[in-house]
C-alpha positions in Angstrom: 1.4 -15.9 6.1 1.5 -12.5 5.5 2.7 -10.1 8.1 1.6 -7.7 8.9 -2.0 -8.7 8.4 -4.1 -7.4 5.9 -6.3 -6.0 8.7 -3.3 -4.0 9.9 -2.2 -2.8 6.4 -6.4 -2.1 5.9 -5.9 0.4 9.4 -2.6 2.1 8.3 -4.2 3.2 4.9 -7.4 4.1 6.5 -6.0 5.9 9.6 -6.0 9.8 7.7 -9.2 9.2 6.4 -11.6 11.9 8.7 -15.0 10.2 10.8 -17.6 10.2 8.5 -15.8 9.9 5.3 -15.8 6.8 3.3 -12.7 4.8 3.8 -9.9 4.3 1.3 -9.4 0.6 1.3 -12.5 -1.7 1.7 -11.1 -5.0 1.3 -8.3 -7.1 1.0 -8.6 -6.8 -3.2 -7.3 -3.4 -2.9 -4.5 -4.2 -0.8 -3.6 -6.9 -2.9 -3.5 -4.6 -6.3 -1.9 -2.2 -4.8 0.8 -3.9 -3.4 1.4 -5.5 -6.8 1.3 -2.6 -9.1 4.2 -1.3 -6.8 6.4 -4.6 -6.8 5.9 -3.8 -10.5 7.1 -0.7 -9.9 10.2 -1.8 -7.7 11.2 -4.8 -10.2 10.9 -1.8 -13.2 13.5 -0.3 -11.9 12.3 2.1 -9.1 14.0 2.9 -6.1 12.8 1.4 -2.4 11.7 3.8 -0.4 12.3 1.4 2.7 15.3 -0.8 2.7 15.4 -3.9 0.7 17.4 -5.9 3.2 17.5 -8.2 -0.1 13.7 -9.4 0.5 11.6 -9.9 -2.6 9.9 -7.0 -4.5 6.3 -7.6 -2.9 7.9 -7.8 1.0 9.3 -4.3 0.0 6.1 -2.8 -1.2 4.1 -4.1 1.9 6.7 -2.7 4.3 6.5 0.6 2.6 2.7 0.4 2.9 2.4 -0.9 6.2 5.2 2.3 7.3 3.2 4.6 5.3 5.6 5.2 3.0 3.3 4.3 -0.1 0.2 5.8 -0.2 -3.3 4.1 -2.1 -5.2 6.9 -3.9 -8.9 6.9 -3.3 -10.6 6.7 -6.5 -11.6 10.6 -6.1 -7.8 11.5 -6.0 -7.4 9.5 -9.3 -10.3 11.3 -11.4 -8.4 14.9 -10.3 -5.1 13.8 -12.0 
């Protein structure tokens, strides 16, 4: 089971996005491909930005997500760059 749950990872990503606006994350497929592109990331070479406590690349990257730590780009932030 994953923990947190993806409702809570679904509210930490949301929880800067101002009433009214559209949310970041919709579902649980976003979570999902984020998570992985960043355990990618963390097997590539790149540094944790939480501590690994020697847990697999994907525990990292949803403890950096769930502390806030890793941040999902909505898909207006991606056409600007």
């Amino acid at each position: 089971m994953l923990h947190p749950s993806y409702g809570d990872l679904m509210e930490v990503v949301n929880s800067e996005v101002q009433e009214g606006e559209a949310p970041i994350v919709n579902s649980r497929y976003s979570i999902v491909l984020a998570t992985a592109k960043r355990a990618r990331q963390l097997i590539g070479g790149s540094a944790p930005m939480v501590d690994p406590k020697a847990r697999k690349p994907l525990s990292v990257a949803i403890d950096e997500l769930y502390q806030g730590k890793l941040k999902i780009a909505s898909k207006d932030e991606d056409e600007e760059d």
